[in-house]
N, C-alpha and C positions, 0 to 999 in steps of 0.2 A: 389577211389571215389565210392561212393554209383549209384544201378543203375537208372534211370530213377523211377518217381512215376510214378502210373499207373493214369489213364485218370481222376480220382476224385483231381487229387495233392496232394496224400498221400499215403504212403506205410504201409505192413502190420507193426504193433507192432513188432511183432514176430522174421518178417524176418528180421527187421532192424539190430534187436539187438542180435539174433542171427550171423547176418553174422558180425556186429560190434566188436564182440567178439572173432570171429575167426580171423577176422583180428589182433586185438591187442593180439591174443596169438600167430599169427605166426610173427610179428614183433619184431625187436630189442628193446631191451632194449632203452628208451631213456634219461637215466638220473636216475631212481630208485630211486626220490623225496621220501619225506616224502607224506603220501596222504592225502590231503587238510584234515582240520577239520571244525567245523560247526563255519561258522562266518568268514573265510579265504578265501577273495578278489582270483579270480582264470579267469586263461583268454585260452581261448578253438576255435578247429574249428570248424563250424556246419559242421555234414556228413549226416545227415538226416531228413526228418519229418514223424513224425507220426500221428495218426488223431489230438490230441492235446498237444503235445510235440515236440520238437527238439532234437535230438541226438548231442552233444556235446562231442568232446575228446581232453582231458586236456592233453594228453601227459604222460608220467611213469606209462601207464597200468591204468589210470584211465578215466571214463566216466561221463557224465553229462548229466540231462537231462533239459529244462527249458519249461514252462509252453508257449504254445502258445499266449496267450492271453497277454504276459508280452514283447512279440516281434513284435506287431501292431502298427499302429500310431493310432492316433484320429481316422478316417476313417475306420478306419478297417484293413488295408493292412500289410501283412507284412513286414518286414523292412529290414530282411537278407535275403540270399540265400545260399544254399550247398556250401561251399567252403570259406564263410567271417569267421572273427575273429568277437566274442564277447565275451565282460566279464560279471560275474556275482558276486553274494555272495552265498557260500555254507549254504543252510539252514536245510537242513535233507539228509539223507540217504533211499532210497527206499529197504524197505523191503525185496521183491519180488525179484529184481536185483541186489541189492548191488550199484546200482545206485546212485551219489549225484546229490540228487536236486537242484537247482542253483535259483537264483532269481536276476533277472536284475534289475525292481526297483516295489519290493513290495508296496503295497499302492494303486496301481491304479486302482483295482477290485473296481466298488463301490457298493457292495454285501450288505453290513454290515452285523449284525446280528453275531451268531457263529461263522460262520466261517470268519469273519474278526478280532472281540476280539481275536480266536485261531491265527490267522498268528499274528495281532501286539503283542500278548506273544509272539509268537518264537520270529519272532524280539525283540523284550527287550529282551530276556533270550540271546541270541544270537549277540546281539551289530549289528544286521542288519540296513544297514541305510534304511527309508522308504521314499517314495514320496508322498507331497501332496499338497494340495494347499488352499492357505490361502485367508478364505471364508469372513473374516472378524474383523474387530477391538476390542476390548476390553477393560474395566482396566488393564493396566499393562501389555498388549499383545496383541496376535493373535490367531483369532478363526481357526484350520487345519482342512480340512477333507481329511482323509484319512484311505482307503477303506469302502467308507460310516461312517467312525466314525469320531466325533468330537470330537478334539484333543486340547492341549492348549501349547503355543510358547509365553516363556514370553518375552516382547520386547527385552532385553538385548541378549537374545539368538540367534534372529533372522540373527546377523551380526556381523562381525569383527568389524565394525566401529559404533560411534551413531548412531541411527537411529533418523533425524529430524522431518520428515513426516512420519508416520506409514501407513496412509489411502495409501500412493505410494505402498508399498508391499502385497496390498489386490488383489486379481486374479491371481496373481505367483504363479506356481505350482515348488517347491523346495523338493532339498531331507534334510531328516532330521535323527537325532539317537534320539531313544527314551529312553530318562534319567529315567521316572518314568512311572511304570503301576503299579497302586494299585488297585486290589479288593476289593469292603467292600459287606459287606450282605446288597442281596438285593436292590442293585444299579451296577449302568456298571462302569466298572473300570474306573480311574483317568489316562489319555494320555498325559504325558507331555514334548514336544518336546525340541532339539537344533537343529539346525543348524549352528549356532555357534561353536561347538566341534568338528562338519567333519571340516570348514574350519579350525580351529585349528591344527588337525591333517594333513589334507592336505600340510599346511604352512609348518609346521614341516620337511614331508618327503623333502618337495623340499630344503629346507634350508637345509637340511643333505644331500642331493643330491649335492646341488651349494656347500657346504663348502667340501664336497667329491674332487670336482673338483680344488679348489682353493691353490696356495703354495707360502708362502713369495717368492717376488721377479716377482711374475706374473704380468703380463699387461692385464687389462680387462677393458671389457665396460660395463658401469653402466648409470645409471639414478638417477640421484636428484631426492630423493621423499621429503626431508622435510630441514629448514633450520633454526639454532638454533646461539646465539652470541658468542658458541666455536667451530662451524665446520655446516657441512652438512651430513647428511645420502645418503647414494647411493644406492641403490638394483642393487645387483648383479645378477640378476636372479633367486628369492627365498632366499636369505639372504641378511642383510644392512649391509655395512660399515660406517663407522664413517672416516671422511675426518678431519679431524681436521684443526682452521682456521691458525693454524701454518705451516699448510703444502698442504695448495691450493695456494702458488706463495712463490716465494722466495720477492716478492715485502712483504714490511707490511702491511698487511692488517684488519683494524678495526672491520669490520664484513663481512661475507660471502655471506652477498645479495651484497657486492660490484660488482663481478665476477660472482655469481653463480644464478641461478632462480630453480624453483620446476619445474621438467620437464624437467630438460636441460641433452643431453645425454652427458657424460663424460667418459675419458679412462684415469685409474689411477693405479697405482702398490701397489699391497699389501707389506705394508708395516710388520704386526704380525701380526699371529692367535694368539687366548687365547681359547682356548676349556672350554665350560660350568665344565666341572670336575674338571680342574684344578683353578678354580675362582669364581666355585659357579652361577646360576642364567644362562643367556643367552652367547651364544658365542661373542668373540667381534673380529672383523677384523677392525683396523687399516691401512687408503689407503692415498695413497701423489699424488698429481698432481705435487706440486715443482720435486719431483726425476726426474719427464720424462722433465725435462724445464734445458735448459747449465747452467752449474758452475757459478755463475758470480764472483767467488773466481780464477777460473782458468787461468785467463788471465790480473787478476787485478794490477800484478805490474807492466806489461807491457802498460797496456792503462792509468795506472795513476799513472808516475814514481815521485819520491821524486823533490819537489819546483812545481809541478803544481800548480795553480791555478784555482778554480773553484766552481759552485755555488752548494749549496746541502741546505739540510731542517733540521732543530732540530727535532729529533723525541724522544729523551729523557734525562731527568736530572736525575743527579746523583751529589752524594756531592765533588767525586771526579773530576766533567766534565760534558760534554755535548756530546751526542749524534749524527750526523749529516750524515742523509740519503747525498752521493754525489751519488747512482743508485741504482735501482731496486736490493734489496740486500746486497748491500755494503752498512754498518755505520761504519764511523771512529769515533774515539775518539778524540774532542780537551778539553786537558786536562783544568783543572781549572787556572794552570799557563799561557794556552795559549790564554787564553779569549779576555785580555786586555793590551795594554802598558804604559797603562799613570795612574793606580793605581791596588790595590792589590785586588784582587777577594775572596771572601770569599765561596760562593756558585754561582754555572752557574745563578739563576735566578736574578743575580743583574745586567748580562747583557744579556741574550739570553731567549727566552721562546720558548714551547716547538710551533711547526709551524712555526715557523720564519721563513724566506729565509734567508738562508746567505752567506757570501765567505769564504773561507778555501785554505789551502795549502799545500798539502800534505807534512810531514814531515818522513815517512815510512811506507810502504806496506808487511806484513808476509803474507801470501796466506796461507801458512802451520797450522798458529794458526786463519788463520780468522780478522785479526789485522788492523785497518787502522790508522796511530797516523796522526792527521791533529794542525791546527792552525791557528786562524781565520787572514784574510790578513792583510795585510799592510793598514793604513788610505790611503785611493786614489784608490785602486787598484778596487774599482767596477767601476770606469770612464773607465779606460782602455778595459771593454770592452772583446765582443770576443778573442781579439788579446792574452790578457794577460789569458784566459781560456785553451789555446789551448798550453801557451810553460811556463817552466817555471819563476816565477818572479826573474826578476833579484836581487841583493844582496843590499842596501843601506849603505854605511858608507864612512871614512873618508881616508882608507887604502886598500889595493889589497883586492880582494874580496877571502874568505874561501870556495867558493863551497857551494852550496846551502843547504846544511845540516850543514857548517861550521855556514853561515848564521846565520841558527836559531839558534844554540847554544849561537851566540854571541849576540843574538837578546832578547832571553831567558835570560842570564846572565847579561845584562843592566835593563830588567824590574824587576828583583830580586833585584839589585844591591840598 
């Protein structure tokens, strides 16, 4: 650590940087980085002040220096002390020292004149972002100043998002990258801002960061930002998933405001990456809520053995049958033969439509292929009630009964018959 400033709160030039030097040549090695270049985000500890610089060391034998005036607040004050972390943007090389000079957030000087055209060149030449604050409205944008010059932020740049109200972003003082400086003879060059392009970038590193973190098969908590009639978007923390509405419940579900809202936090398992290279355009992650919710295949011959009875929904036709939700998950098949007994069915819509309530019977359960073969009851059998939901229906005919899959078969071959 640097020694005490003398009684002004400043030390000499000289000796700072002299003794700064000695240190960093009898120190280890800490890593033998590449050393930063102009325009190269860099993050340092202050070890000293001098009457208007800070002494900064980046670490790998490298030094920094930053302008006093860029580490004050409003007031005046300054804002670090010996010993904190701050970052900056490399924006030249000192001469004299071999020193890089660092800039926390250019812009704030409000000088104008030369010496501010000269800093916002380096910035443009340099991709530095600057700070400034938006003084006022325009056609098509926003009036910036910054470091005394006046700048121009076409509305669209201003934000990730539309901007409905413009007059609301007048007084914010914002960092920006400066897209365009053009000189013409004999006029002050042309200042034309984004803001829009840092957060772009910013988005970016964090989305390469969260998909860094991310790997089929992981459990993560997310947040509904948006919701759409084939799924919902989730931010994962700097990148979105896609939820698809096939795989937010094993229930069916018609649209995803059924279950879901904007804002609701959720924990779902990634289902696929698709890396931007391999597909062209934006990464895509694929996430399910049904995967973390029980089988409801797993236990289904057991809770609903061949001859139950009981009630379920049509939830879709087909020319070979009908559809019929009996649980959250479970659609069995009653086929077109099992529609009706007292004439021939040609297509499900001539007795069943799709919402209907109806009674069925379970005629087999595969768990293995997902299969439920049903048939719609016997005439009477909704009188009966709970009773007959709960066991299976008993057999109707004239001779010993065949077992309840005998049943149907015989049941089946009279309605053909």
């Amino acid at each position: 650590m640097p020694d005490p400033p003398d009684s002004s709160g400043r030390e000499d030039f000289a000796a700072i940087l002299a003794r700064f030097e000695a240190e960093q040549a009898a120190a280890p090695s800490r890593g033998g980085g590449a050393r930063p270049g102009i325009g190269d985000k860099v993050r340092g500890q202050i070890v000293g002040f001098g009457e208007d610089v800070a002494f900064v060391d980046l670490g790998a034998k490298s030094e920094g220096m930053i302008s006093l005036d860029e580490l004050r607040d409003e007031e005046g004050r300054l804002t670090v002390a010996v010993g904190e972390a701050v970052e900056g943007v490399v924006a030249a090389t000192d001469r004299d020292t071999g020193s890089l000079i660092l800039r926390v957030r250019p812009g704030r000087s409000g000088a104008g004149g030369e010496a501010a055209w000269a800093e916002l060149r380096q910035a443009f030449e340099a991709r530095i972002p600057v700070e400034g604050r938006v003084s006022g409205v325009n056609k098509g944008g926003f009036d910036v100043e910054v470091s005394g010059v006046r700048a121009f932020c076409p509305v669209s740049q201003i934000d990730l998002a539309y901007v409905e109200n413009p007059a609301d972003w007048v007084g914010r003082r914002l960092t920006f990258r400066i897209t365009r400086f053009s000189e013409g003879r004999g006029r002050r060059p042309d200042v034309v801002l984004s803001r829009r392009e840092l957060l772009a970038e910013e988005a970016a590193a964090r989305a390469a960061e969260a998909l860094a973190r991310l790997a089929v098969g992981q459990v993560v908590k997310g947040t509904v930002t948006s919701l759409t009639g084939y799924g919902a978007f989730v931010d994962l923390g700097g990148i979105e998933g896609l939820l698809h509405v096939s795989e937010i419940s094993h229930s069916r579900i018609a649209d995803p405001a059924e279950v879901l809202a904007v804002g609701q936090p959720v924990e779902v398992e990634v289902l696929k990456i698709e890396p931007a290279k391999e597909r062209g355009g934006h990464d895509r992650i694929s996430l399910s809520l049904r995967s973390l919710e029980p089988d409801p295949w797993r236990h289904a011959a057991e809770r609903y053995p061949e001859g139950m009875v009981l009630p379920g929904k049509v939830v879709r036709l087909e020319p070979y049958g009908a559809f019929v939700e009996i649980a959250p998950g479970l659609d069995g098949l009653v086929h077109v033969s099992e529609l009706a007994t007292d004439r021939r069915v040609d297509h499900p819509r001539q007795v069943v439509e799709v919402g209907q309530e109806v009674t069925v019977r379970v005629l087999a359960v595969d768990p293995e292929k997902h299969r439920i073969s049903l048939t719609m009851s016997e005439p009477g059998s909704e009188e009966r009630g709970g009773e007959s939901s709960a066991e299976p229906v008993a057999a109707h005919g004239d001779g010993a009964s065949l077992g309840t899959l005998g049943d149907a078969f015989e049941a089946s071959k009279k309605r053909r018959g």
